[in-house]
N, C-alpha and C positions, 0 to 999 in steps of 0.2 A: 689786541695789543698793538702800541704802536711800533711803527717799523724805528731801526734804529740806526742812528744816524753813524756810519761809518767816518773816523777821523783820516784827513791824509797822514801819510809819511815821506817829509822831506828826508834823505839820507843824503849827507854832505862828507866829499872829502875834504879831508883837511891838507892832504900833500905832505910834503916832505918833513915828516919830525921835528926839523931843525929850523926849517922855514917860519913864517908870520901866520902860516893858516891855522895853526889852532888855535894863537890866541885870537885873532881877527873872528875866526868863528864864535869864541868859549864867551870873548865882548857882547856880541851879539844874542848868544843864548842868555847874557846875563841880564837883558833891557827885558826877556820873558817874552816879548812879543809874537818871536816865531812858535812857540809852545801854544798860543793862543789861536792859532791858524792851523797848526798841525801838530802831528808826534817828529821827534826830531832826532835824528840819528846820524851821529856823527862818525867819519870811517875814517881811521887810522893805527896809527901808533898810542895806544892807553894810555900809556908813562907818559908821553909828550903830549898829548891832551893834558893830562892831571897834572904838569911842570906845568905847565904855560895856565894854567888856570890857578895853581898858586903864584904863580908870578905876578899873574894880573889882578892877584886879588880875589878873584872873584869865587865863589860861595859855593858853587855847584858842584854837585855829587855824579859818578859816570860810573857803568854796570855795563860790566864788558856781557857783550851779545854774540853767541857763536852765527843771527843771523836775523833778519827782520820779522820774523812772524813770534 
């Protein structure tokens, strides 16, 4: 059997709720790119990730994690 290829995990904070970092991040999750290179996990505030990602538009779904594995 072949051996199998473990994926990285980038885990990003986003900062301060109120701040640019979630959408700056949620833009970038939206190009898909980083998803292509790794698993991608973003650390914050839920609510202000999912505001700043209908704000921006953008389409992505988030599954709150009590942890990375």
């Amino acid at each position: 059997m072949p051996a199998v290829k473990e994926r990285a995990l980038i885990a990003l904070s986003v900062g301060d709720p109120s701040g640019v970092g979630s959408e700056v991040a949620i833009k970038a999750l939206d190009s898909r790119k980083p998803q292509e290179l790794a698993d991608v996990m973003l650390i914050g505030n839920l609510d202000g990730i999912e505001h700043a990602a209908g704000y921006s538009g953008v389409g992505l779904r988030f599954t709150k994690v009590d942890g990375p594995s």
